[in-house]
ZADO-1210 file (C-alpha; in nm, 4 decimals, padded with zeros to 6 digits):
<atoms>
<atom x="18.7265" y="12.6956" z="12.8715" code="UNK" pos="1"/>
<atom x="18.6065" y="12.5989" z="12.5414" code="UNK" pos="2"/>
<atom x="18.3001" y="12.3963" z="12.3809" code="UNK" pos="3"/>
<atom x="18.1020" y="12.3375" z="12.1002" code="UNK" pos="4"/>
<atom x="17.8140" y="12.5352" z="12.1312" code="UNK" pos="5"/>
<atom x="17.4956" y="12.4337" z="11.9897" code="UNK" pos="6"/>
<atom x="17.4758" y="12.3171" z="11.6153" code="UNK" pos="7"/>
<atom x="17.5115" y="12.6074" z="11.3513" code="UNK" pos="8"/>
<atom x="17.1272" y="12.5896" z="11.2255" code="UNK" pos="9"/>
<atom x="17.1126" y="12.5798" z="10.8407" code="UNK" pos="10"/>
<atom x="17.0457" y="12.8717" z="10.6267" code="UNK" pos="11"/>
<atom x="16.6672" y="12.7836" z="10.5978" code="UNK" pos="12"/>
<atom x="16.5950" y="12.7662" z="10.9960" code="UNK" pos="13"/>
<atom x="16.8390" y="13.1307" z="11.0306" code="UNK" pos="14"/>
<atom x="16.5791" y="13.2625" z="10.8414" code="UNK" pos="15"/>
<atom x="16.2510" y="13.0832" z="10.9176" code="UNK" pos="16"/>
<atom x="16.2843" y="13.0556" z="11.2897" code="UNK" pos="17"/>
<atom x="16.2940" y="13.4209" z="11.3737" code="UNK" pos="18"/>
<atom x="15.9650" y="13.4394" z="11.1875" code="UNK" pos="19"/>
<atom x="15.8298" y="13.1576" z="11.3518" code="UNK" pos="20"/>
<atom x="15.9446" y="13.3118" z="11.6918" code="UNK" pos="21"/>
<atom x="15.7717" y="13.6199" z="11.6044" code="UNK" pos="22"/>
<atom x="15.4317" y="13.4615" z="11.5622" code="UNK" pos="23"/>
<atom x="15.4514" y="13.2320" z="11.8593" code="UNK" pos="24"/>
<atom x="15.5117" y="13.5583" z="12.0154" code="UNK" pos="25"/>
<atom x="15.2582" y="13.6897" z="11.9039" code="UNK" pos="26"/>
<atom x="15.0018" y="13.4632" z="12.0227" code="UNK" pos="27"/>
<atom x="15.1796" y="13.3840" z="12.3550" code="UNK" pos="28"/>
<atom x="15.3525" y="13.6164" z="12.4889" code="UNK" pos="29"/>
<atom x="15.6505" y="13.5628" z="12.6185" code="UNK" pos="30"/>
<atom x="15.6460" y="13.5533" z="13.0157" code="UNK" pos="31"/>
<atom x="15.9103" y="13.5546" z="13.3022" code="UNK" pos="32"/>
<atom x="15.8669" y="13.2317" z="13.4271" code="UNK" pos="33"/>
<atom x="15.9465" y="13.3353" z="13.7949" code="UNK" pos="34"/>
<atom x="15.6143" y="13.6009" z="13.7982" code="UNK" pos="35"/>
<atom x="15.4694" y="13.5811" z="13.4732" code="UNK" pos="36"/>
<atom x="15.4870" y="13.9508" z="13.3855" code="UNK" pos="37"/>
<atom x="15.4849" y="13.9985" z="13.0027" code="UNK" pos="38"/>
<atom x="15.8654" y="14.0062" z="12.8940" code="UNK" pos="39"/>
<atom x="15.7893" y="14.3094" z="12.6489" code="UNK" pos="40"/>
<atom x="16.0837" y="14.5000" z="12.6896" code="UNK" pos="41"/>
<atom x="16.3037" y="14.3332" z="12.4175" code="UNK" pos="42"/>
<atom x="16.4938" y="14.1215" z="12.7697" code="UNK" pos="43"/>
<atom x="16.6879" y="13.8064" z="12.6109" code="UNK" pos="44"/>
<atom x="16.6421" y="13.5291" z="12.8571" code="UNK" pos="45"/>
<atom x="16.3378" y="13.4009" z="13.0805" code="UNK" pos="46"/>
<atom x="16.3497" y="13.6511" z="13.3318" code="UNK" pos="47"/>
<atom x="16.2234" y="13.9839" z="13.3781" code="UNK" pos="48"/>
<atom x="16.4480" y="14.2968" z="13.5336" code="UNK" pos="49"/>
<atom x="16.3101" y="14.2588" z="13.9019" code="UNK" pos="50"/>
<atom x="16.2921" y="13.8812" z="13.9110" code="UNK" pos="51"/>
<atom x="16.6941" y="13.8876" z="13.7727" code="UNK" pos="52"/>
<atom x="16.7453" y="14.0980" z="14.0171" code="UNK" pos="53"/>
<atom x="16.6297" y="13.8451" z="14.2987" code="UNK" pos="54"/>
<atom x="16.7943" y="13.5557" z="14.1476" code="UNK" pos="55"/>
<atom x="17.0449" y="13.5122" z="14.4655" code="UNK" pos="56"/>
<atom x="17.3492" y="13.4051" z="14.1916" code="UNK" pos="57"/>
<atom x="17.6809" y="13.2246" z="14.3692" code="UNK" pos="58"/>
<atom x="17.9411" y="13.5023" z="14.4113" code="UNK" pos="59"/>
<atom x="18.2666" y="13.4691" z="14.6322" code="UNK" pos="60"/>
<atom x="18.3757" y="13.3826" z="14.9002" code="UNK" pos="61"/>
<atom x="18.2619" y="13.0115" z="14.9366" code="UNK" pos="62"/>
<atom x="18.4223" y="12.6513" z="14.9630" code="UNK" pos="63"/>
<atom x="18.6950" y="12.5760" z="14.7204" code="UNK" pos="64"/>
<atom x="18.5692" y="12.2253" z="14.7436" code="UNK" pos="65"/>
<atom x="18.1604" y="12.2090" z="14.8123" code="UNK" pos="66"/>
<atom x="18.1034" y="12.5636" z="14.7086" code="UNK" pos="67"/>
<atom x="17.9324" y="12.6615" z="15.0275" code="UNK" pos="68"/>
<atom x="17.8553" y="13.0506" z="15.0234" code="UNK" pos="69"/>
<atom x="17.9988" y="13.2306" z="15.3420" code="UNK" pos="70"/>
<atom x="17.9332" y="13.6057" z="15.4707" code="UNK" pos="71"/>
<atom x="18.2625" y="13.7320" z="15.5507" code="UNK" pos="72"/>
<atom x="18.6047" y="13.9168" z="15.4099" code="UNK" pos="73"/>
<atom x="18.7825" y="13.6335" z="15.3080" code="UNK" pos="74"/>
<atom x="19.0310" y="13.6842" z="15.0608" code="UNK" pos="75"/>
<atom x="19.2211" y="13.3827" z="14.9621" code="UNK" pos="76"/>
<atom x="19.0640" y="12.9615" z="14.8601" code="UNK" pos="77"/>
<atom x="18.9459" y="12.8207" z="15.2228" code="UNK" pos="78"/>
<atom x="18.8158" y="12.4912" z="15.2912" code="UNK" pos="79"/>
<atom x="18.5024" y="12.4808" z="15.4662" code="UNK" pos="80"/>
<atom x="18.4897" y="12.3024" z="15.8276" code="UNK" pos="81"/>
<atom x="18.2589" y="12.0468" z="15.6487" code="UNK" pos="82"/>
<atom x="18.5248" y="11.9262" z="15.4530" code="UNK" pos="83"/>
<atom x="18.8056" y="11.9457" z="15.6450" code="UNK" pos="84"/>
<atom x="18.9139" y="11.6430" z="15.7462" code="UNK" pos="85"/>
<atom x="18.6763" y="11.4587" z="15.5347" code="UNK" pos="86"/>
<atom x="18.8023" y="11.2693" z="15.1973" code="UNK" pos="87"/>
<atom x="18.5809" y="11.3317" z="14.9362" code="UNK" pos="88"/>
<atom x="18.5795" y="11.1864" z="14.5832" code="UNK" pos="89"/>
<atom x="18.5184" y="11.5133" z="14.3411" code="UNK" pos="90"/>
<atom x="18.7541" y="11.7672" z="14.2875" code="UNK" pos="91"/>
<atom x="18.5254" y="12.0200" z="14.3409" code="UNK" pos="92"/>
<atom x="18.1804" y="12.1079" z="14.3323" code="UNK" pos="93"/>
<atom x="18.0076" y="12.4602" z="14.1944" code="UNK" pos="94"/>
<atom x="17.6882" y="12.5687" z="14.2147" code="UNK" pos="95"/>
<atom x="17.4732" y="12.8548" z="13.9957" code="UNK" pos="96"/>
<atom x="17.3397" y="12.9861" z="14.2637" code="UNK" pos="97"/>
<atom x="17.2259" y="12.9784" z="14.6759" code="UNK" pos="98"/>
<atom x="16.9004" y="12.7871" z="14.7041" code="UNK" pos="99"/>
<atom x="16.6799" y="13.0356" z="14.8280" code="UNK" pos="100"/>
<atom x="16.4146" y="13.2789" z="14.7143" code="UNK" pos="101"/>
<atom x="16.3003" y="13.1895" z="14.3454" code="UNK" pos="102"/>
<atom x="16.5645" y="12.9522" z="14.2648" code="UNK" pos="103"/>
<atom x="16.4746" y="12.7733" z="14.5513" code="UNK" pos="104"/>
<atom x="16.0919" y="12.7858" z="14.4257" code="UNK" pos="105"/>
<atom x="16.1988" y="12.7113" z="14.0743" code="UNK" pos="106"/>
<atom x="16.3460" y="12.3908" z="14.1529" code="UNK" pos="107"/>
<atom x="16.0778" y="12.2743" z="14.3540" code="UNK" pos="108"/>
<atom x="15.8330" y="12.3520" z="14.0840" code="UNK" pos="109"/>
<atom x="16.0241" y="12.1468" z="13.8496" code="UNK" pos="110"/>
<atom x="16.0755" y="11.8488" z="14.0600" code="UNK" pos="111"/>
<atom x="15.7713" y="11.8576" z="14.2611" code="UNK" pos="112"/>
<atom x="15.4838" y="11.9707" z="14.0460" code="UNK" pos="113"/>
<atom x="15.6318" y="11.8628" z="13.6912" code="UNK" pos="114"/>
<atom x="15.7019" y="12.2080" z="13.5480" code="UNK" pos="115"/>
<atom x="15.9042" y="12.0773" z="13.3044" code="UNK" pos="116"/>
<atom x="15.8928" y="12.3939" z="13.1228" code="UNK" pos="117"/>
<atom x="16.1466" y="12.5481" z="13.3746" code="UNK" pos="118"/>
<atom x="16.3970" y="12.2491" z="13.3149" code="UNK" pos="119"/>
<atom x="16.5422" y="12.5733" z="12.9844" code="UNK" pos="120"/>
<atom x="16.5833" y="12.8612" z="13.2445" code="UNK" pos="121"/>
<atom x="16.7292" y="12.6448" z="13.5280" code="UNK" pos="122"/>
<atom x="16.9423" y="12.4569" z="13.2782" code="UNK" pos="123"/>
<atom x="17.0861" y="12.8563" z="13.1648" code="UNK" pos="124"/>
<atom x="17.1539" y="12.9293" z="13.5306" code="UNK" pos="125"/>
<atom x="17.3524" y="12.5983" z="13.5264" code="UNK" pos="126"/>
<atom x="17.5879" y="12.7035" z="13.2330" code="UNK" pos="127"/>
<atom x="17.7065" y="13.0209" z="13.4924" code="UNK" pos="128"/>
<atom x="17.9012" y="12.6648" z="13.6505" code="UNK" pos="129"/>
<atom x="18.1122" y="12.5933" z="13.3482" code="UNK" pos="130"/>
<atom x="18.2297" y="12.9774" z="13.4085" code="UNK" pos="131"/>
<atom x="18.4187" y="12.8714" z="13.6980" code="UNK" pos="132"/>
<atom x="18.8099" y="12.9590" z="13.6685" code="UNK" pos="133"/>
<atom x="18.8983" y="12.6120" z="13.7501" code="UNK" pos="134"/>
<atom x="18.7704" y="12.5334" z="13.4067" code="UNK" pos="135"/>
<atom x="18.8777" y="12.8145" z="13.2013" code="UNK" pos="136"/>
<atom x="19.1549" y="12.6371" z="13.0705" code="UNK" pos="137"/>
<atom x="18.9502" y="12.3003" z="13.0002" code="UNK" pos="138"/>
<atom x="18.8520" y="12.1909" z="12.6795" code="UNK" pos="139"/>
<atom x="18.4945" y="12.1046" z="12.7898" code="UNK" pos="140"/>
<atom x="18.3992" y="11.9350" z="12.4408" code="UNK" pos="141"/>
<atom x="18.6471" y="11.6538" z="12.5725" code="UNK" pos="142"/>
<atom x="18.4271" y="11.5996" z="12.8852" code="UNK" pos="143"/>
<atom x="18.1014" y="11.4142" z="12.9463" code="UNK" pos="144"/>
<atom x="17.7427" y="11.5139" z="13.1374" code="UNK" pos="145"/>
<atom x="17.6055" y="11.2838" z="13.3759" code="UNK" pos="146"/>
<atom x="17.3721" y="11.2942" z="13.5236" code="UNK" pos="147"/>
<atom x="17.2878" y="11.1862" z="13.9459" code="UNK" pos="148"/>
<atom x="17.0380" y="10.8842" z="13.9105" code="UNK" pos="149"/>
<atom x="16.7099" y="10.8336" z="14.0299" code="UNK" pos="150"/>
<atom x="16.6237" y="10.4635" z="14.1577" code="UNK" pos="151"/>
<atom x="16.3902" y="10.3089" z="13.9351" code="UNK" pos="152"/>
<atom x="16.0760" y="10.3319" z="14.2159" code="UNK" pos="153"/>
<atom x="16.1411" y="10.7287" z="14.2468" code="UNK" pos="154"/>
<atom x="16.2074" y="10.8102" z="13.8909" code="UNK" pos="155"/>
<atom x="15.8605" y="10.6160" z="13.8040" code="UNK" pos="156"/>
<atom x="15.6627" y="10.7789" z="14.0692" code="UNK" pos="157"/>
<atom x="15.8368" y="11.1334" z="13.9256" code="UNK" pos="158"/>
<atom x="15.8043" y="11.0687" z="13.5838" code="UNK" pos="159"/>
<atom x="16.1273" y="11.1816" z="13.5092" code="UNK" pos="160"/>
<atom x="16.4989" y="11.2451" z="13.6510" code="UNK" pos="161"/>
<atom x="16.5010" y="11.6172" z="13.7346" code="UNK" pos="162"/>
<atom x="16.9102" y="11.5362" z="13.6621" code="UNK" pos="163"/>
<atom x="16.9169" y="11.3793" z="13.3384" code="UNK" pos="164"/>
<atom x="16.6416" y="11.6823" z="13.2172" code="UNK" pos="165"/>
<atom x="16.8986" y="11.9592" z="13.2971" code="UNK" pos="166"/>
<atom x="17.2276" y="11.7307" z="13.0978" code="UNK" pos="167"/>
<atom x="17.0061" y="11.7261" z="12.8421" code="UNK" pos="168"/>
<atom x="16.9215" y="12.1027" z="12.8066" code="UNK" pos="169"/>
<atom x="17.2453" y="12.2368" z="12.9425" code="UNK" pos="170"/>
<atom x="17.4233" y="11.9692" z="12.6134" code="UNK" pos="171"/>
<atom x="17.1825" y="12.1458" z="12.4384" code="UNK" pos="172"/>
<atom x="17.3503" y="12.4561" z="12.4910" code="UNK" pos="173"/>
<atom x="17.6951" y="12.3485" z="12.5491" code="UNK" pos="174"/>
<atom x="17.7583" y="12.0521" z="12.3108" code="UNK" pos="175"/>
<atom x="17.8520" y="11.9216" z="12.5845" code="UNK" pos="176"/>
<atom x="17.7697" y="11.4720" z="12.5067" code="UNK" pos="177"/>
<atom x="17.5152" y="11.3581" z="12.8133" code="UNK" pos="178"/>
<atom x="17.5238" y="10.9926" z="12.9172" code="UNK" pos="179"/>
<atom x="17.3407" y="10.8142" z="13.1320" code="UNK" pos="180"/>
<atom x="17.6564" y="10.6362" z="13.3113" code="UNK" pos="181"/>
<atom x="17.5022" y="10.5582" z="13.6816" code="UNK" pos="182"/>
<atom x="17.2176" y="10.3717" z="13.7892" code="UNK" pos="183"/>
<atom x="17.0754" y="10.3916" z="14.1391" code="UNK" pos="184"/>
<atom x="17.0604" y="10.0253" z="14.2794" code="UNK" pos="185"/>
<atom x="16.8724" y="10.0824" z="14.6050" code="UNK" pos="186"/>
<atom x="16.6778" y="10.3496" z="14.8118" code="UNK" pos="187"/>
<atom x="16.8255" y="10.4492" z="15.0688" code="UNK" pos="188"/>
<atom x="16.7367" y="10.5783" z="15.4565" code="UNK" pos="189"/>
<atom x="16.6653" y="10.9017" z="15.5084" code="UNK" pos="190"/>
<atom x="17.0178" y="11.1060" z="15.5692" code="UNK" pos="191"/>
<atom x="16.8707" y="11.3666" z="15.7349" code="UNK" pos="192"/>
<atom x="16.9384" y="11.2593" z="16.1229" code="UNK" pos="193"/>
<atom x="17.3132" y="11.1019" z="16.0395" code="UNK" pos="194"/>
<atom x="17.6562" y="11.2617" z="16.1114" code="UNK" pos="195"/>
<atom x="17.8525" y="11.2957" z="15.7667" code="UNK" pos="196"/>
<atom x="18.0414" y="10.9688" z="15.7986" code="UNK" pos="197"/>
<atom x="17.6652" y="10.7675" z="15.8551" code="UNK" pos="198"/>
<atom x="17.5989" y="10.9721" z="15.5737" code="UNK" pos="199"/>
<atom x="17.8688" y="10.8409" z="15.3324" code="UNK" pos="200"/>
<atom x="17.8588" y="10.4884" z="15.4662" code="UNK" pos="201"/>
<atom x="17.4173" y="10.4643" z="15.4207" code="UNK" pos="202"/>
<atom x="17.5209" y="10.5744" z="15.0717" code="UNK" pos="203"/>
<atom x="17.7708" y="10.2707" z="14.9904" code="UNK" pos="204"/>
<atom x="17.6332" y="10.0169" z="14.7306" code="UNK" pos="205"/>
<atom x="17.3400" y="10.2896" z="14.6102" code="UNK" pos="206"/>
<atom x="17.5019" y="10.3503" z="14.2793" code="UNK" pos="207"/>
<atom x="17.6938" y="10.1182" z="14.0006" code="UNK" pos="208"/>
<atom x="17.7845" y="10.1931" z="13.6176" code="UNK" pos="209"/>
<atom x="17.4579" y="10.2034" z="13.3916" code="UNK" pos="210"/>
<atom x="17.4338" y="09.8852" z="13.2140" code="UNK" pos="211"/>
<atom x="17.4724" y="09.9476" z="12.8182" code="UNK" pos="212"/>
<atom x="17.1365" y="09.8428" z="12.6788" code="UNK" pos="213"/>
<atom x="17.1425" y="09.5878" z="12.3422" code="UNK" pos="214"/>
<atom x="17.0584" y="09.8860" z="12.0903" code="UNK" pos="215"/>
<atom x="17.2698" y="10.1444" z="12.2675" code="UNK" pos="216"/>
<atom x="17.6253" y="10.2562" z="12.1751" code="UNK" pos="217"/>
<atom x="17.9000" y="10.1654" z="12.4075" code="UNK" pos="218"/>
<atom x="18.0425" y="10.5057" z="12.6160" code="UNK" pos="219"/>
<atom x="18.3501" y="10.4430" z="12.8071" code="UNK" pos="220"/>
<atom x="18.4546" y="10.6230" z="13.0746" code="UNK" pos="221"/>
<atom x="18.8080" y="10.5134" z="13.1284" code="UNK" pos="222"/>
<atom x="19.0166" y="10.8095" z="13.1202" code="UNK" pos="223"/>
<atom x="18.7027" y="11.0944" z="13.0563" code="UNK" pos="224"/>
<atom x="18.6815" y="11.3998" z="13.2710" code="UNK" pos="225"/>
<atom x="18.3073" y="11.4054" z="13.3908" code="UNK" pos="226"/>
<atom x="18.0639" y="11.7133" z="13.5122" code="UNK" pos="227"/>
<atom x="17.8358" y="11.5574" z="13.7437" code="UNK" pos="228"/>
<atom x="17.4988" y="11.7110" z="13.7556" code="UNK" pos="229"/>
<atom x="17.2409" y="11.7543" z="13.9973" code="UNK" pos="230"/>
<atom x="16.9814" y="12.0241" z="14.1123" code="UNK" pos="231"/>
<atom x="17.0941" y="12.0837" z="14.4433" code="UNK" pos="232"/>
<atom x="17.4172" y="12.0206" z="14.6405" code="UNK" pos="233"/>
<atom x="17.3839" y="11.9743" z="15.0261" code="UNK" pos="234"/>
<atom x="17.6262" y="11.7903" z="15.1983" code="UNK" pos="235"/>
<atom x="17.8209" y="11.6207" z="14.9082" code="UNK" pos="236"/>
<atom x="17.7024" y="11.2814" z="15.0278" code="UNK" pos="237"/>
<atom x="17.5513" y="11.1458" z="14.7296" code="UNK" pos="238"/>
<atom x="17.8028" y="11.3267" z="14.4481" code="UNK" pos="239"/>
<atom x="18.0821" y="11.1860" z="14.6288" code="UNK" pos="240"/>
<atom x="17.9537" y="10.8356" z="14.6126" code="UNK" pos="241"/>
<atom x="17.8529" y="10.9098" z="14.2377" code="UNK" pos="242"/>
<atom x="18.1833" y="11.0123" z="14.1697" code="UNK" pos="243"/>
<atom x="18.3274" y="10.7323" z="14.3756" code="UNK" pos="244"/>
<atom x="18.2024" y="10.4720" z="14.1015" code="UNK" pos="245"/>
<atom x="18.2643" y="10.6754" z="13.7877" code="UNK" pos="246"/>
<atom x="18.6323" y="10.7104" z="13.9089" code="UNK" pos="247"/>
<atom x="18.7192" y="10.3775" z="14.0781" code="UNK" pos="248"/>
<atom x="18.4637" y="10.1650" z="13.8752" code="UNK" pos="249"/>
<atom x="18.4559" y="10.3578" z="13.5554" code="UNK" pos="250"/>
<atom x="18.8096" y="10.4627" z="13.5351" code="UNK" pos="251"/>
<atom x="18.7207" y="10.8232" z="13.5089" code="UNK" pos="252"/>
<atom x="19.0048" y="11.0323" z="13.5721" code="UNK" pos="253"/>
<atom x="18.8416" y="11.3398" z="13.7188" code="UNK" pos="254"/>
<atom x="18.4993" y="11.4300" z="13.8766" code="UNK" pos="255"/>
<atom x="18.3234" y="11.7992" z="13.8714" code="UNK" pos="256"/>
<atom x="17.9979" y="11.8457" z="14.0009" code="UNK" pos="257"/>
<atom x="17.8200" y="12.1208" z="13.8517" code="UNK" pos="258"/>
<atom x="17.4666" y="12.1823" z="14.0174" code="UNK" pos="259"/>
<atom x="17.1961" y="12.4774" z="13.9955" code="UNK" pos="260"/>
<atom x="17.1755" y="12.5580" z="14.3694" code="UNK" pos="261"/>
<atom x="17.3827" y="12.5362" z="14.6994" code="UNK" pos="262"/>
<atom x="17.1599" y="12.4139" z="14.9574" code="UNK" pos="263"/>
</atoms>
């Protein structure tokens, strides 16, 4: 696995940020953004000791194809008994973490109550994805971010795409390039009384390729390798349709999703 990294800052900003940081420090003190205790132990990251300690990461066994978690002694890939059977577009999907406990309650912060300011720590708990063995051996700086859309109606109401905010950060980080590729063309029903193949088939139509706007530079996608990102992963409904388009439609020749939390 290999990328970019963020951009080497110039000699000037290696030496006036840590000042800067120090000061800001100073008067605001730097906070774990699960509990708010003062993070005055010298801890790199947003989190203090006993919050990290909660954060309920994704750890073997699970899925080799939706990435659900499972108790158990298994000791070799398995496919989960949702997926069996069932023809899905991605490769494979990989989550950060389970969505429970403050991951769960970070996410719904974010999307919910417009803490924007967590969109930096949940887009570092993303990054753990690109960690994934299945990747080690991909150059990353070759592949694109996009992000799951928002229909127009819900991403107004919102304010913003919870999606798009974490491909931004996490190309931040990475170097990763983010592009807008999909648009959302309809709302759909609510998918939480259908079986999966309802599921899939309420889905159809929802999503096309993102018109290039006048102004904007042209991205293809014919022959890219693409990590889809959302928050949350449940059933694989709405990724697979996602990835549907950017393959078949787009001409992308392979489809990750990457997402914080496994629901």
């Amino acid at each position: 696995m290999s990328f970019p990294g963020p951009p080497a800052p110039s000699r000037l900003r290696r030496v006036v940020d840590p000042l800067l940081q120090a000061v800001v420090d100073l008067i605001y003190p730097r906070l774990c953004c699960v509990c708010k205790v003062p993070l005055d132990d010298g801890r790199p990251g947003w989190f203090c000791k006993v919050c990290a300690d909660e954060l309920p990461l994704m750890e073997p066994p699970y899925c080799k194809v939706c990435g659900e978690f499972y108790d158990g002694a298994f000791t070799n890939e398995f496919r989960c008994m949702n997926c069996d059977g069932r023809r899905l577009e991605f490769e494979f999907a990989v989550a950060a973490c389970r969505a429970e406990g403050v991951v769960r309650e970070m996410i719904h912060q974010f999307k919910y109550e417009r803490r924007l300011q967590l969109r930096a720590p949940l887009a570092t708990l993303l990054s753990r994805t690109l960690q994934d063995p299945r990747l080690a051996d991909e150059n990353l700086a070759a592949w694109a971010l996009v992000p799951v859309p928002l229909h127009r109606s819900r991403e107004l109401d919102r304010e913003f795409n919870q999606s798009w905010e974490l491909c931004v950060r996490l190309s931040g980080l990475t170097g990763i390039p983010a592009i807008q590729a999909l648009s959302r063309m309809r709302e759909t029903d609510s998918q939480a009384s259908l079986d999966r193949d309802e599921r899939l088939k309420n889905l159809r139509g929802a999503f096309a390729l993102r018109k290039t706007r006048p102004w904007e530079e042209k991205v293809t996608l014919q022959g890219r390798r693409i990590l889809l990102v959302d928050d949350v992963f449940t059933t694989g409904a709405t990724t697979s349709e996602c990835a549907r388009v950017l393959r078949r439609e787009g001409g992308a020749e392979k489809v990750v999703v990457i997402t914080v939390a496994r629901g």
